[in-house]
Backbone as XML, in Angstrom:
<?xml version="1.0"?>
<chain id="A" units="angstrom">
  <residue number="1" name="UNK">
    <atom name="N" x="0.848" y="-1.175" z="0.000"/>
    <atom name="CA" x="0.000" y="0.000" z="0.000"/>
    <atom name="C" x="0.893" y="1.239" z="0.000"/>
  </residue>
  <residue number="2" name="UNK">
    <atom name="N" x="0.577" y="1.940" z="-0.774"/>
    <atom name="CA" x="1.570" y="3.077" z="-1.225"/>
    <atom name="C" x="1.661" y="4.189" z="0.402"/>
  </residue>
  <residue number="3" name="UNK">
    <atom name="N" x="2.360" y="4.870" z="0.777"/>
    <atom name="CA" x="2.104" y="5.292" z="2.025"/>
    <atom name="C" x="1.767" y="7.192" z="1.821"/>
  </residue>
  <residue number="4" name="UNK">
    <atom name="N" x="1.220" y="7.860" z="2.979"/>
    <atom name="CA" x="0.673" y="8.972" z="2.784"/>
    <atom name="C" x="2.084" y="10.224" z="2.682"/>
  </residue>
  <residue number="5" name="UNK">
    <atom name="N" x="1.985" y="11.664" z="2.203"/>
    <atom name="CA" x="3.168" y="12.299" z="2.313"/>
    <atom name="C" x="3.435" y="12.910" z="3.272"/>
  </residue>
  <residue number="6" name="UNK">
    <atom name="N" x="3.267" y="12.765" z="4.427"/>
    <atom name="CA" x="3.214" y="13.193" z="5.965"/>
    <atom name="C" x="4.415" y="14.579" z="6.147"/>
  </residue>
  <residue number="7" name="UNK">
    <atom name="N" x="5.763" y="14.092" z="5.445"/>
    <atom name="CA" x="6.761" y="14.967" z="5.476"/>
    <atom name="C" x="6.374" y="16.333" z="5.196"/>
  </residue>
  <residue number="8" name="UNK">
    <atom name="N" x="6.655" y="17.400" z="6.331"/>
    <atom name="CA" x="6.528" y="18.603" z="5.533"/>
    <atom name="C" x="5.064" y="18.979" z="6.117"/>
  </residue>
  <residue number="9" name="UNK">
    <atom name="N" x="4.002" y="18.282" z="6.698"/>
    <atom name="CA" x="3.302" y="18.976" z="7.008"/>
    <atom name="C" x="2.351" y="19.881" z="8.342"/>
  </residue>
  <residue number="10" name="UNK">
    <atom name="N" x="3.623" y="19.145" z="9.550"/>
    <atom name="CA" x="4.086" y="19.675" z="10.563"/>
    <atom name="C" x="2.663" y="19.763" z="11.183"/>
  </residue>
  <residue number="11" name="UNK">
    <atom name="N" x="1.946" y="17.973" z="10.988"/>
    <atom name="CA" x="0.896" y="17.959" z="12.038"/>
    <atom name="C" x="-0.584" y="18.527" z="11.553"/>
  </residue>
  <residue number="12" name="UNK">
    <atom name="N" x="-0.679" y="19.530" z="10.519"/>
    <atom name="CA" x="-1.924" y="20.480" z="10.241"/>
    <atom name="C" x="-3.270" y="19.332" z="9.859"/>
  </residue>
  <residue number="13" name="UNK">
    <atom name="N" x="-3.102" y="18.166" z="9.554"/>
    <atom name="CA" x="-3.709" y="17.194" z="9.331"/>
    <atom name="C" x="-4.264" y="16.327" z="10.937"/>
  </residue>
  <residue number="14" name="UNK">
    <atom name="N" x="-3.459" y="16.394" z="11.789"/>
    <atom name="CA" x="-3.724" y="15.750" z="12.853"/>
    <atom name="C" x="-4.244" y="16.083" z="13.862"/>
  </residue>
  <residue number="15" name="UNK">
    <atom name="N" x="-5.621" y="16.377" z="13.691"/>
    <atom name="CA" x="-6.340" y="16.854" z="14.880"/>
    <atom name="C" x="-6.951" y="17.801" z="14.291"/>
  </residue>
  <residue number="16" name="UNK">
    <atom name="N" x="-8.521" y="18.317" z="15.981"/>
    <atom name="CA" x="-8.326" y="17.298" z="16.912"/>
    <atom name="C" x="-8.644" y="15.751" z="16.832"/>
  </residue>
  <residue number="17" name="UNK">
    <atom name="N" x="-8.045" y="14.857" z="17.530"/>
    <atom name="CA" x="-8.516" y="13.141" z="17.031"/>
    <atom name="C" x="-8.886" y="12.806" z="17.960"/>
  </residue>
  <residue number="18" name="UNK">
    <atom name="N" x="-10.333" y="12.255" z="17.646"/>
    <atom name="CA" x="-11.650" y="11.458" z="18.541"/>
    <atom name="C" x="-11.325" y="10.425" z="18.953"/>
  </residue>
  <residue number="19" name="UNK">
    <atom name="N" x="-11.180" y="9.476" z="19.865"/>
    <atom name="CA" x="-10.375" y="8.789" z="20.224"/>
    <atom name="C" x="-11.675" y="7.920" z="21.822"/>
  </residue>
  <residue number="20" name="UNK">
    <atom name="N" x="-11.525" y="6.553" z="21.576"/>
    <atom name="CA" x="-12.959" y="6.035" z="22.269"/>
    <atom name="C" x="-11.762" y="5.868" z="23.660"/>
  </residue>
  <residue number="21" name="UNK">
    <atom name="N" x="-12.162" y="5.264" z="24.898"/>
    <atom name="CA" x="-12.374" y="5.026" z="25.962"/>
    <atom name="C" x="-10.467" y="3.971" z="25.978"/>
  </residue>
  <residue number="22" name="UNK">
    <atom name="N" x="-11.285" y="2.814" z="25.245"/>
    <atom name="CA" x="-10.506" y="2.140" z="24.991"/>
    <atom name="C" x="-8.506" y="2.343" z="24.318"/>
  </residue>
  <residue number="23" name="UNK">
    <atom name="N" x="-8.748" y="3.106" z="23.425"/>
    <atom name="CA" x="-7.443" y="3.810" z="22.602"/>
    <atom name="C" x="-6.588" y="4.724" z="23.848"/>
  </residue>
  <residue number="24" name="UNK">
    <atom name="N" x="-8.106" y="5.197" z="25.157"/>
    <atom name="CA" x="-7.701" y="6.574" z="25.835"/>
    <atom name="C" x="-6.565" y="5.412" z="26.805"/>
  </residue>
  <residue number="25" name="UNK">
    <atom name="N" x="-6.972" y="4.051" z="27.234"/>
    <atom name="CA" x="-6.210" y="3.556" z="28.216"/>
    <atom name="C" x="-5.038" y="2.561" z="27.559"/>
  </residue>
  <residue number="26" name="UNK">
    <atom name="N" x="-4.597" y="2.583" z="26.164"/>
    <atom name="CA" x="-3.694" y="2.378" z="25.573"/>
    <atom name="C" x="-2.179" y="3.388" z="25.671"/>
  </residue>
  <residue number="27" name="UNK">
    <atom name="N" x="-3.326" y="4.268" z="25.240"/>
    <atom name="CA" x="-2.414" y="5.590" z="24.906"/>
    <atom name="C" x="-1.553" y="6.110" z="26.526"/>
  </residue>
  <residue number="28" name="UNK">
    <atom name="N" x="-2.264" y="6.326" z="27.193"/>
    <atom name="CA" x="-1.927" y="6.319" z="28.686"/>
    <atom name="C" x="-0.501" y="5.558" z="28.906"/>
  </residue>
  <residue number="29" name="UNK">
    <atom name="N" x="-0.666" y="4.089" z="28.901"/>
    <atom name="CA" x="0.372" y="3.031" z="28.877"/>
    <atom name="C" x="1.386" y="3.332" z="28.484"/>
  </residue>
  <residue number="30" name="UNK">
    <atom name="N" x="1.089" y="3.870" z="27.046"/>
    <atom name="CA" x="2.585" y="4.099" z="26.197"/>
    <atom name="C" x="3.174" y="4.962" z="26.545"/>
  </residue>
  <residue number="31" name="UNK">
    <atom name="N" x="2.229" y="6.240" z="26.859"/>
    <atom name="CA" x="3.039" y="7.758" z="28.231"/>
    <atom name="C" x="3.601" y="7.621" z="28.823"/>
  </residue>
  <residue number="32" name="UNK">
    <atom name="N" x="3.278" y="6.390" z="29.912"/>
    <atom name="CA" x="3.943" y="5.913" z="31.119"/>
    <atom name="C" x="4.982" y="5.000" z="30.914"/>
  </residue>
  <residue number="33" name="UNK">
    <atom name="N" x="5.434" y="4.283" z="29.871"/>
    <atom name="CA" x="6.251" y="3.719" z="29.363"/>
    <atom name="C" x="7.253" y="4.353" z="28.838"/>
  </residue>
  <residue number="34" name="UNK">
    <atom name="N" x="6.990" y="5.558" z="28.383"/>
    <atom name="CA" x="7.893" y="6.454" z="27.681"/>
    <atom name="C" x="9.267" y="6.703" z="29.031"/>
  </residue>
  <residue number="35" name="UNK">
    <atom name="N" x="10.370" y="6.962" z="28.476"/>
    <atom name="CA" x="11.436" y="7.390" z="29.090"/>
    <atom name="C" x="11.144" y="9.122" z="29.280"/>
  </residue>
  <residue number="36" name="UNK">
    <atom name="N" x="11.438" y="9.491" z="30.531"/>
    <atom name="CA" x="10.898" y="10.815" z="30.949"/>
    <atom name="C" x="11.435" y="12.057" z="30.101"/>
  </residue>
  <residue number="37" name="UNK">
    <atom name="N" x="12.424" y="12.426" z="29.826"/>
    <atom name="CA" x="12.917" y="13.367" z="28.932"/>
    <atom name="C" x="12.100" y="13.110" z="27.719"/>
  </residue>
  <residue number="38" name="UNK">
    <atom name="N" x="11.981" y="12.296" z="26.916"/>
    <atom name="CA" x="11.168" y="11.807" z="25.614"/>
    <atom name="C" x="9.974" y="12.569" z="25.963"/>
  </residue>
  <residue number="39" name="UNK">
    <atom name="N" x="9.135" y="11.980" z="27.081"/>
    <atom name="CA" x="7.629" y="12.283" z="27.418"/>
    <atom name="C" x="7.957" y="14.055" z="27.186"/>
  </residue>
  <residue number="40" name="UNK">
    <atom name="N" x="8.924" y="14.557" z="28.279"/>
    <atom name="CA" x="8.910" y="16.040" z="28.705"/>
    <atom name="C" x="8.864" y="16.734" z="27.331"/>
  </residue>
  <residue number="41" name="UNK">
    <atom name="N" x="9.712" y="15.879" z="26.726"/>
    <atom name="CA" x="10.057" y="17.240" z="24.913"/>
    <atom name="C" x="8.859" y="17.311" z="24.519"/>
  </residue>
  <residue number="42" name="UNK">
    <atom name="N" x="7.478" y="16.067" z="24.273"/>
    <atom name="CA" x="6.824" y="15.857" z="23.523"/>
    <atom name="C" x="5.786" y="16.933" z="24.107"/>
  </residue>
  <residue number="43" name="UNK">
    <atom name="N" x="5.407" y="16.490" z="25.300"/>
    <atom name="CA" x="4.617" y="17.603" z="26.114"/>
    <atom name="C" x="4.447" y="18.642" z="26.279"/>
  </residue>
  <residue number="44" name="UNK">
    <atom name="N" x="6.022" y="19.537" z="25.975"/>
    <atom name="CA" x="6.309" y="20.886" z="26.389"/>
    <atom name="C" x="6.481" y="21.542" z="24.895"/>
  </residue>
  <residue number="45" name="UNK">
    <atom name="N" x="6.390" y="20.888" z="24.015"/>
    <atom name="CA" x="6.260" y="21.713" z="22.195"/>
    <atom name="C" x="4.951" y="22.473" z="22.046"/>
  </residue>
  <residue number="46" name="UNK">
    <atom name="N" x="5.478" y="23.247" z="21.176"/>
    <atom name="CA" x="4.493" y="24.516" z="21.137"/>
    <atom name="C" x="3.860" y="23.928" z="19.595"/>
  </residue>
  <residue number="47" name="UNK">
    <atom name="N" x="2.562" y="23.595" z="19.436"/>
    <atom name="CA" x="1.597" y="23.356" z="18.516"/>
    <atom name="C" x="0.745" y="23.965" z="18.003"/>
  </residue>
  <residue number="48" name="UNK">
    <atom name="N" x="0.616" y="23.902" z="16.541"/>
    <atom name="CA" x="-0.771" y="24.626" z="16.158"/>
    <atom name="C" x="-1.896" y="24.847" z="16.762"/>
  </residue>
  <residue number="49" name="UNK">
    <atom name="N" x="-2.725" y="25.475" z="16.685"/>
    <atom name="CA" x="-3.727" y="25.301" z="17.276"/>
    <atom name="C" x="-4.663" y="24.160" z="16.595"/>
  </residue>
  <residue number="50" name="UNK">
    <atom name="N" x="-5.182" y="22.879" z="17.889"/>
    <atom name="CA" x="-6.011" y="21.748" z="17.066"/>
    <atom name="C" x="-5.408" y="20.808" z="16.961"/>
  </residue>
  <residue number="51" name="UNK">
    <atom name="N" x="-3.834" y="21.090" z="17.068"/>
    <atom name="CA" x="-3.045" y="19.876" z="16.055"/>
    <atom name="C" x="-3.223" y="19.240" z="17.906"/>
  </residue>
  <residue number="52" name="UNK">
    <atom name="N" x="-2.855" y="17.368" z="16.872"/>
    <atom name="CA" x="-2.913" y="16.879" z="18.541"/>
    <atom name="C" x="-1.836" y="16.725" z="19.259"/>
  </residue>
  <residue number="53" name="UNK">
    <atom name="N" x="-2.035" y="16.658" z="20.803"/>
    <atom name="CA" x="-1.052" y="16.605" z="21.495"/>
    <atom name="C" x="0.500" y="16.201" z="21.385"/>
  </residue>
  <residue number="54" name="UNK">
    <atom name="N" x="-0.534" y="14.790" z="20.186"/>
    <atom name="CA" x="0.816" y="13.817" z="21.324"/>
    <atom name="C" x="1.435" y="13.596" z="19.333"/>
  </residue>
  <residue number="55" name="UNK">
    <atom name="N" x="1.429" y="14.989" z="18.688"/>
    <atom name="CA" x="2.441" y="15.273" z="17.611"/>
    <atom name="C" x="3.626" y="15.675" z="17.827"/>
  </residue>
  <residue number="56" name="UNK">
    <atom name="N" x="4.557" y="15.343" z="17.295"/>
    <atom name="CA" x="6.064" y="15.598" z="17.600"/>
    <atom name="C" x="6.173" y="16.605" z="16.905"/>
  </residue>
  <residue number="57" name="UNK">
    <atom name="N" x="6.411" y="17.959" z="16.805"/>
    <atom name="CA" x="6.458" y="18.692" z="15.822"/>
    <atom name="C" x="7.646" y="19.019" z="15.380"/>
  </residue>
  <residue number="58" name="UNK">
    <atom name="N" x="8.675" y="18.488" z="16.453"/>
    <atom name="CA" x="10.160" y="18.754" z="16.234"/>
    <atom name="C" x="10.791" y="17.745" z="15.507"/>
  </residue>
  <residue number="59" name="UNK">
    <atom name="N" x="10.203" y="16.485" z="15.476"/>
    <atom name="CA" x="10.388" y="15.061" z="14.064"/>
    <atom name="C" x="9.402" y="15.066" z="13.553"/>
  </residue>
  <residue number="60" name="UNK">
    <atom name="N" x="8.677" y="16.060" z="13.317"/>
    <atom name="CA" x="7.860" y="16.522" z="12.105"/>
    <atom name="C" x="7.080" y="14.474" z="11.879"/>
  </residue>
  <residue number="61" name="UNK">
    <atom name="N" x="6.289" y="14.036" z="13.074"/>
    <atom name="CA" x="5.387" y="12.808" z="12.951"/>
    <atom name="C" x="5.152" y="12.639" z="14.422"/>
  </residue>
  <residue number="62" name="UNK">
    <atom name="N" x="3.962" y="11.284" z="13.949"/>
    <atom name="CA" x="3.091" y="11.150" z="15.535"/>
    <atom name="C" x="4.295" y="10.732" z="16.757"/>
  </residue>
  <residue number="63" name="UNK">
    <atom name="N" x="4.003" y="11.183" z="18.046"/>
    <atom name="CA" x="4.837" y="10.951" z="18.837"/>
    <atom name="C" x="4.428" y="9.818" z="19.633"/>
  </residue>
  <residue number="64" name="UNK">
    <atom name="N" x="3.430" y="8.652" z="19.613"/>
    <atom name="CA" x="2.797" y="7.974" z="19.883"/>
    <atom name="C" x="2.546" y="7.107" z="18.515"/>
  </residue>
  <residue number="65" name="UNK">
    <atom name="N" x="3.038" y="6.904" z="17.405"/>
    <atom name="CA" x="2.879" y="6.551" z="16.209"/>
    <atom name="C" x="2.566" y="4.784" z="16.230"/>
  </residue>
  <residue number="66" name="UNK">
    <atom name="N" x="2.904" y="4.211" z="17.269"/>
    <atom name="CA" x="2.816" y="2.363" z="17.618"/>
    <atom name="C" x="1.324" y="2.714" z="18.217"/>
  </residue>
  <residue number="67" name="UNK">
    <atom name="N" x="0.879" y="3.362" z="19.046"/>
    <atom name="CA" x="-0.459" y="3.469" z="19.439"/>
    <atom name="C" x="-1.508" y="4.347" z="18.809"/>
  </residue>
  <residue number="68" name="UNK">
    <atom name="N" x="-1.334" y="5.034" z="17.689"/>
    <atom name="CA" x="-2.310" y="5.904" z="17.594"/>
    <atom name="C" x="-3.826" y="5.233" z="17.853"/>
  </residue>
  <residue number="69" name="UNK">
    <atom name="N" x="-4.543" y="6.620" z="17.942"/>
    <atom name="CA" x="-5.863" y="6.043" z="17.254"/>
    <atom name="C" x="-6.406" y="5.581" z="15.984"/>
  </residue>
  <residue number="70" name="UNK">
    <atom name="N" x="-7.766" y="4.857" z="15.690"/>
    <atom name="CA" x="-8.011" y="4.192" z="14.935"/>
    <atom name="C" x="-7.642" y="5.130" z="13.575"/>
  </residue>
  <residue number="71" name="UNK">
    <atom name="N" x="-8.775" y="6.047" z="14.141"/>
    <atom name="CA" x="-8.972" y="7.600" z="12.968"/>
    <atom name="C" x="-7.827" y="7.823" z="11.942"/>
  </residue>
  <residue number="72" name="UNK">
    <atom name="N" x="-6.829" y="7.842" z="13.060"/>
    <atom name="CA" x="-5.393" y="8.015" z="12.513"/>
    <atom name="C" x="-5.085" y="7.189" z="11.434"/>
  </residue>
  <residue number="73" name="UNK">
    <atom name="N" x="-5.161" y="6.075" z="11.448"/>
    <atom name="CA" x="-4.747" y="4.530" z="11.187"/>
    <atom name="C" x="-5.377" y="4.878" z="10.007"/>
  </residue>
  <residue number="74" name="UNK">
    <atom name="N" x="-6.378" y="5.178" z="9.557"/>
    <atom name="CA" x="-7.715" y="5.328" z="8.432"/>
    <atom name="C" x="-7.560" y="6.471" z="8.287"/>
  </residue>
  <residue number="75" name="UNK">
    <atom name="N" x="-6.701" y="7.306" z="8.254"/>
    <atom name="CA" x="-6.533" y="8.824" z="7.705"/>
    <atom name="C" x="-5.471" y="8.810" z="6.312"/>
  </residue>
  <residue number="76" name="UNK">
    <atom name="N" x="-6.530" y="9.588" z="5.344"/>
    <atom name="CA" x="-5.965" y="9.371" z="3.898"/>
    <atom name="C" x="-6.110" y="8.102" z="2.903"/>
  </residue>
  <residue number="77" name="UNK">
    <atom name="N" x="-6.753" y="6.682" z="3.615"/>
    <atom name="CA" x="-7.275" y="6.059" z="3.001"/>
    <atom name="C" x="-8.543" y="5.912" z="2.792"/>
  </residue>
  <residue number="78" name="UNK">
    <atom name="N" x="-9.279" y="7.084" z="3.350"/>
    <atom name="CA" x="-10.815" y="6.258" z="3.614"/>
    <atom name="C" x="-11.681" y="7.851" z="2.492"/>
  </residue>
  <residue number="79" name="UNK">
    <atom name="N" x="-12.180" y="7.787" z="1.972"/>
    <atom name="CA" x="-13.254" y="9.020" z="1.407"/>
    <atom name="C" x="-13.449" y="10.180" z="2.519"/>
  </residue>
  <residue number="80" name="UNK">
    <atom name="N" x="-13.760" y="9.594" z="3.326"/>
    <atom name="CA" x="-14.113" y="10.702" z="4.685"/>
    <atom name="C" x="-13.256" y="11.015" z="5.710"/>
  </residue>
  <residue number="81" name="UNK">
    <atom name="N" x="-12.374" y="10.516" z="5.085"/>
    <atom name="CA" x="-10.409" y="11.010" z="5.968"/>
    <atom name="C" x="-9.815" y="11.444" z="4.771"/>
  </residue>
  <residue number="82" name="UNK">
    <atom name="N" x="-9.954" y="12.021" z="3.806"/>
    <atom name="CA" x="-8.780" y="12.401" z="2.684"/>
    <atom name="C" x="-7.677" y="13.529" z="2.991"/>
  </residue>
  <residue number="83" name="UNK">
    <atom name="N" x="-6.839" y="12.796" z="2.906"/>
    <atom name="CA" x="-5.320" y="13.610" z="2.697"/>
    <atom name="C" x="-5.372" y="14.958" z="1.208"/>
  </residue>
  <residue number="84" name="UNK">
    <atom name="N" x="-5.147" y="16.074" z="1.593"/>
    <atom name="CA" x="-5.001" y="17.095" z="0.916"/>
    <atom name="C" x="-3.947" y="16.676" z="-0.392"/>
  </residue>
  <residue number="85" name="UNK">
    <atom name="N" x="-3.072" y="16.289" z="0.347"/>
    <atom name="CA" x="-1.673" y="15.852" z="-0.562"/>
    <atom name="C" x="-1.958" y="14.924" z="-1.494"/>
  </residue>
  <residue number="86" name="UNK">
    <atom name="N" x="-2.626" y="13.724" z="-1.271"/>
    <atom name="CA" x="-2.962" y="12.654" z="-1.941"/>
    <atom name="C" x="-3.839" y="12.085" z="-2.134"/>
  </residue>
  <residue number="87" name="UNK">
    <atom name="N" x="-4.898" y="12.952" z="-2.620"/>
    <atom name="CA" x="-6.342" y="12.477" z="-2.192"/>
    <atom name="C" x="-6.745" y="11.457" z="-3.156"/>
  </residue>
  <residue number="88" name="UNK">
    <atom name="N" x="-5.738" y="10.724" z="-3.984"/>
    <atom name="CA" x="-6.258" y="9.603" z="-4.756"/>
    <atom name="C" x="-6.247" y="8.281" z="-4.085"/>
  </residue>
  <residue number="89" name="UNK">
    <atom name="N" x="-5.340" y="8.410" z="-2.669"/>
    <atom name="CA" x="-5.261" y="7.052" z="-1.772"/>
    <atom name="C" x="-6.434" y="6.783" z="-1.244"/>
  </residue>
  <residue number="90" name="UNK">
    <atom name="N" x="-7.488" y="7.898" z="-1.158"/>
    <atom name="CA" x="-8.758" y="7.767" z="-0.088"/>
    <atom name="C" x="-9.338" y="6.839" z="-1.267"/>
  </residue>
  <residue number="91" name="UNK">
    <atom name="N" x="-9.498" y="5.535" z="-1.192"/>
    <atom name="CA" x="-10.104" y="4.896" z="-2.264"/>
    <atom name="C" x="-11.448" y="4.020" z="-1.461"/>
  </residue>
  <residue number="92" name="UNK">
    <atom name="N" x="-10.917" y="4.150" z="-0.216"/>
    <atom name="CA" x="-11.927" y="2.901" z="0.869"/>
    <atom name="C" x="-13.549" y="3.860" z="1.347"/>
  </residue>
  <residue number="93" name="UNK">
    <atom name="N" x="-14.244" y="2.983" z="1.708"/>
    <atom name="CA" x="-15.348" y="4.171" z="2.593"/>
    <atom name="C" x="-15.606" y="3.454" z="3.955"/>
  </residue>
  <residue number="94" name="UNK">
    <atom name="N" x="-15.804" y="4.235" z="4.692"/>
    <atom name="CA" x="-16.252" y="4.006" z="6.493"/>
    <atom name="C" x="-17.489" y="3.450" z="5.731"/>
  </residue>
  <residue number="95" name="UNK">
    <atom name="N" x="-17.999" y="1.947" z="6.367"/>
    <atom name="CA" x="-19.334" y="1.635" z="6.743"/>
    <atom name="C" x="-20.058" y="1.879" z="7.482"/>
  </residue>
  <residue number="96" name="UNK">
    <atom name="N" x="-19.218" y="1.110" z="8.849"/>
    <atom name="CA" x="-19.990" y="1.980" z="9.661"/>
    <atom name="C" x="-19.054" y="3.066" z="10.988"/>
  </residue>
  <residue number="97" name="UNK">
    <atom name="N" x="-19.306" y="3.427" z="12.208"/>
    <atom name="CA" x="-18.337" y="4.094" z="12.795"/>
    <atom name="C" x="-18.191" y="3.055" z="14.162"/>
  </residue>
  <residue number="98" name="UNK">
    <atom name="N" x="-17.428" y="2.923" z="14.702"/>
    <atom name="CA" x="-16.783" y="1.871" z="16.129"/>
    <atom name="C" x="-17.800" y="2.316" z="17.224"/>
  </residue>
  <residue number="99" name="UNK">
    <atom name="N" x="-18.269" y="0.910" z="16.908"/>
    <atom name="CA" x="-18.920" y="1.293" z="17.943"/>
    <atom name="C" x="-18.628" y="1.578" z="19.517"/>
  </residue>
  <residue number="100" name="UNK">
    <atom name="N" x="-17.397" y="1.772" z="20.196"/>
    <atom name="CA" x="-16.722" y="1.819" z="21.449"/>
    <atom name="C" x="-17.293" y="3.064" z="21.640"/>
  </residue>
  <residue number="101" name="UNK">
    <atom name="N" x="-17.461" y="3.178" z="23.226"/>
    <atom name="CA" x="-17.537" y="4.484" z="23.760"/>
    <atom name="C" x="-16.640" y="5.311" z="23.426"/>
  </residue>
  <residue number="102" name="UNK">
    <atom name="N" x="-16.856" y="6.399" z="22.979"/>
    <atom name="CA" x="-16.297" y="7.714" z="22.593"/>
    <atom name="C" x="-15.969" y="8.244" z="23.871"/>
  </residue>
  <residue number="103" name="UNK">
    <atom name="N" x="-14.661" y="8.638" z="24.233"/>
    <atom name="CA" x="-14.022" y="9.459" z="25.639"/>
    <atom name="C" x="-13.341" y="11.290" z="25.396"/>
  </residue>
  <residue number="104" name="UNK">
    <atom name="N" x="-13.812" y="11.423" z="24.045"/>
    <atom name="CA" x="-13.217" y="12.508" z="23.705"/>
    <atom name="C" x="-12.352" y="12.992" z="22.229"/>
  </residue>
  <residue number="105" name="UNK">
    <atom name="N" x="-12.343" y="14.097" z="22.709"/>
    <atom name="CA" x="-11.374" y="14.747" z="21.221"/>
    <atom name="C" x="-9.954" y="15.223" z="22.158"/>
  </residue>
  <residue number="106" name="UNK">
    <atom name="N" x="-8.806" y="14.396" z="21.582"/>
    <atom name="CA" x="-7.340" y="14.723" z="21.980"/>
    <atom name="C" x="-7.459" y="16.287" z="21.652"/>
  </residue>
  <residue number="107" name="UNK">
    <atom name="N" x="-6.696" y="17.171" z="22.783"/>
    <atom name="CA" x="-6.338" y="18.335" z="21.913"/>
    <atom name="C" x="-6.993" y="19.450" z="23.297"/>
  </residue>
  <residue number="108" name="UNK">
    <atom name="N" x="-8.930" y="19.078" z="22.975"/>
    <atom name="CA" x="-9.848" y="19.769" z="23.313"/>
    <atom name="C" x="-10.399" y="19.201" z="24.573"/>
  </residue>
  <residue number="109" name="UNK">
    <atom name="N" x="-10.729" y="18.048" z="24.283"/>
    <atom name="CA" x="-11.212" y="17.500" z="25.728"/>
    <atom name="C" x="-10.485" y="16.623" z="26.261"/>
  </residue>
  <residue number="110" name="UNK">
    <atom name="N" x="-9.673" y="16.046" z="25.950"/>
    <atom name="CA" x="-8.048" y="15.378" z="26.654"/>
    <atom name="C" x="-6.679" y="16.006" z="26.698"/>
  </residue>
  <residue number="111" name="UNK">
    <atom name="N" x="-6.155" y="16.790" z="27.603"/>
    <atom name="CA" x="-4.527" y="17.263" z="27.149"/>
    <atom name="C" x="-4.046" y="16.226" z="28.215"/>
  </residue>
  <residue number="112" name="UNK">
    <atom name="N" x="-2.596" y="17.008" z="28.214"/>
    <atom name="CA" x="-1.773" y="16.047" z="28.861"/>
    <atom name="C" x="-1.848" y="15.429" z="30.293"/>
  </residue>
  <residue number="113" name="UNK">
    <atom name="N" x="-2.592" y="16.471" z="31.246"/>
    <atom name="CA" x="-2.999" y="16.424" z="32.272"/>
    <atom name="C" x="-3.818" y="14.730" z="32.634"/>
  </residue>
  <residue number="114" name="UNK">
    <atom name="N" x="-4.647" y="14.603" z="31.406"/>
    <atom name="CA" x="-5.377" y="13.529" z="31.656"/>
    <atom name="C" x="-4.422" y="12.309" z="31.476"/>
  </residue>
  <residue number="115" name="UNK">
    <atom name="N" x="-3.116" y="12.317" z="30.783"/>
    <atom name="CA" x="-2.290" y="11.050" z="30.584"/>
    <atom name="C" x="-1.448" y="11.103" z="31.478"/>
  </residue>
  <residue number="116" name="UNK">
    <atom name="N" x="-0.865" y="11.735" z="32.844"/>
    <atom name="CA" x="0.118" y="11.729" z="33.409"/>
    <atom name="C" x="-0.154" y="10.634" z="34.502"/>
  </residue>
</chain>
């Protein structure tokens, strides 16, 4: 599968991302797993407004990239996730949406506070 052009676009695509209950106590894990300086850089970067948290903006990609959310995962392949850059990859369509409890939008109704 050909992959998306992520380089270069310093996050403006990522977020905010809806993210269910389930993804929220993944994501957590991998925080707490993180080596503390790693966590601190990621935390303390200054971001677009919207873009999500847990974007690296200083390696310009996700800083959580082994856990993202689903959304993520299905961003730029799906009709109703299309990538600006490459909008010929969106070839798939959402049937239906996950059904998991919804816990929020990263960004807006989760910052870092809630993963520490």
């Amino acid at each position: 599968m050909e992959t998306l052009p992520c380089q270069g676009c310093k996050g403006l695509c990522c977020g905010p991302v809806s993210v269910s209950e389930r993804e929220v106590k993944i994501i957590k894990k991998k925080i707490k797993s993180m080596p503390i300086k790693l966590r601190s850089e990621l935390e303390n970067q200054k971001r677009y407004y919207g873009t999500c948290i847990f974007y690296d903006l200083n390696k310009d990609r996700c800083g959580i990239h082994s856990v993202r959310p689903d959304v993520c995962r299905k961003f730029g392949y799906y009709k109703e996730l299309v990538c600006f850059r490459k909008p010929e990859l969106a070839t798939k369509s959402l049937n239906q949406f996950s059904k998991e409890k919804h816990a929020g939008m990263l960004t807006l109704d989760l910052t870092w506070d809630d993963f520490r």
